[in-house]
C-alpha positions in Angstrom: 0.0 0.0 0.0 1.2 3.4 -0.7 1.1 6.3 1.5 0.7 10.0 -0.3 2.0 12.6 1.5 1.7 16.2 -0.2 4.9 18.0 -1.0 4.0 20.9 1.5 3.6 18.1 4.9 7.1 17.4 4.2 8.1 21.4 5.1 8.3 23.2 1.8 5.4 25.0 0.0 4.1 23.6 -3.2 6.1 25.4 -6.1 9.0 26.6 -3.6 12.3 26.1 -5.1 15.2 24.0 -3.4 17.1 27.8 -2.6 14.1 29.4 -1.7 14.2 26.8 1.1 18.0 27.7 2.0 17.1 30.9 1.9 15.2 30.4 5.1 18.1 29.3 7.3 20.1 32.3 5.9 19.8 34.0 9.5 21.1 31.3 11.3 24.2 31.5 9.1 24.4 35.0 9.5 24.4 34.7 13.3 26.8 31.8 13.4 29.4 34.1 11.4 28.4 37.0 13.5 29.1 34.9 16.5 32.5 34.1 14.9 33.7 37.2 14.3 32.7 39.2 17.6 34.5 36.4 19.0 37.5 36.2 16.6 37.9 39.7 15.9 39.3 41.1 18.9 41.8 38.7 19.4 43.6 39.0 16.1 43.1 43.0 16.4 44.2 43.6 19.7 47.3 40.8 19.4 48.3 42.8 16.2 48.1 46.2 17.8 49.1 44.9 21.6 52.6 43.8 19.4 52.8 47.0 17.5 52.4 49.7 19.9 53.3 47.7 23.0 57.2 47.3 24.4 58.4 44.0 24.7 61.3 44.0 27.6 61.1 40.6 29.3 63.6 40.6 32.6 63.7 37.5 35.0 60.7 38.9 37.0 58.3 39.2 34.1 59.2 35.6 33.2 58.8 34.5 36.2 56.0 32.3 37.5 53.7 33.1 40.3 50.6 32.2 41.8 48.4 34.2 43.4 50.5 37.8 43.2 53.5 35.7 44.8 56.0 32.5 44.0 55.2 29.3 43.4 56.4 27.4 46.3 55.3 23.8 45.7 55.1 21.8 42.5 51.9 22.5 40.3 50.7 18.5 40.4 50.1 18.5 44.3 46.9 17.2 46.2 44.6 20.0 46.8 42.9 19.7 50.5 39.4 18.1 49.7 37.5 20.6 51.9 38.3 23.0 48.5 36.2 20.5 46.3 33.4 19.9 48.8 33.1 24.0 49.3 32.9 24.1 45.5 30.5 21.4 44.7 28.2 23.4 47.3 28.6 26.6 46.1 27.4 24.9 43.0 24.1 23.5 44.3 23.6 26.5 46.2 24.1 28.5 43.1 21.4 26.5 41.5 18.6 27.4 43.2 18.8 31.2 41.5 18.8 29.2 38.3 15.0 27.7 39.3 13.8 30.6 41.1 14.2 33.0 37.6 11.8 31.2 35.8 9.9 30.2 38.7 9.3 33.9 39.6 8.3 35.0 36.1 5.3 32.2 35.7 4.5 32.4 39.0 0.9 34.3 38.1 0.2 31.1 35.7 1.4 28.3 38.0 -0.5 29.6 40.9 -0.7 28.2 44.4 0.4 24.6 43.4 3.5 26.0 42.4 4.4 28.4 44.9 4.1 25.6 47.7 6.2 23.5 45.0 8.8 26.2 45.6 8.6 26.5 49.2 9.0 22.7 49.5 12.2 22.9 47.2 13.5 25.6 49.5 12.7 24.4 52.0 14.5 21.2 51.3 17.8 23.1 50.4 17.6 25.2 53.6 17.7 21.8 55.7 20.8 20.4 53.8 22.5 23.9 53.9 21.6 23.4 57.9 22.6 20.3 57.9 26.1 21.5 56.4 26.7 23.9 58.4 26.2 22.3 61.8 28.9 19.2 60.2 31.6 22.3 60.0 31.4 21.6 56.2 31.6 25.6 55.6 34.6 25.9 58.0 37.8 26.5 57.0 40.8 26.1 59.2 
C-alpha cells in the first residue's frame, strides 16, 4: 500500500524552489558568522596592535611564574585539600537554586498556588541540607 503525503507536509510549499528553502536558514548563518567574528575579531586585532604599539622588555621577573600575586612554592601536580572540592560542589548547588527561582518567579501568576508551595518545598529542602552542612563544620575552613 502506498502512502501519499503532499509536497508541502514534508516542510516546503508547493512550487517553492530547493534555494528558496535555503534561503530560510540564511539568518542562522548569519548569526553563526556574526558569533564568529565578535569572538574572533578582537583577538587577532588587539594581538596585532598589543605587538605594535606595546614594548616588549622581558627581565627574570616578568618571566617568572607566580601564583596568586606571589612565587610558586610547591610543584603545580600536588593534592589539593578536599575541603576545596566539597566548598565548590556546594557553592554549585547552592548557586542553583537562583537558576529555578528565575523562571519560577516569572510564571508564578500562571502556576499559581500549586506552584508556589512547590517552591517552598524545594527551599525548604535546600535550607535543611545547607543546615545540615553547616552544623557538620562543612563551611569551616581552618
Amino acid at each position: 500500500m502506498f502512502l501519499w503525503v503532499p509536497v508541502h507536509v514534508r516542510g516546503r510549499n508547493p512550487g517553492e524552489s530547493p534555494n528558496a528553502m535555503l534561503g530560510n536558514y540564511f539568518p542562522i548563518l548569519l548569526f553563526i558568522l556574526v558569533g564568529l567574528a565578535v569572538g574572533v575579531v578582537p583577538i587577532l586585532i588587539g594581538g596585532g596592535l598589543s605587538r605594535l604599539l606595546g614594548h616588549h622588555r622581558p627581565d627574570s621577573e616578568k618571566l617568572s611564574p607566580y601564583e596568586c600575586g606571589f612565587e610558586a612554592f610547591e610543584d603545580a601536580r600536588m593534592k589539593f585539600d578536599v575541603r576545596y572540592y566539597l566548598v565548590a560542589i556546594l557553592f554549585i548547588l547552592f548557586d542553583l537554586e537562583i537558576a529555578f527561582l528565575f523562571p519560577w518567579a516569572i510564571v508564578l501568576d500562571q502556576i499559581g498556588l500549586f506552584g508556589f508551595v512547590a517552591m517552598v518545598v524545594f527551599l525548604a529542602i535546600l535550607v535543611v541540607g545547607f543546615v545540615y552542612e553547616w552544623k557538620k563544620g562543612a563551611l569551616e575552613w581552618e
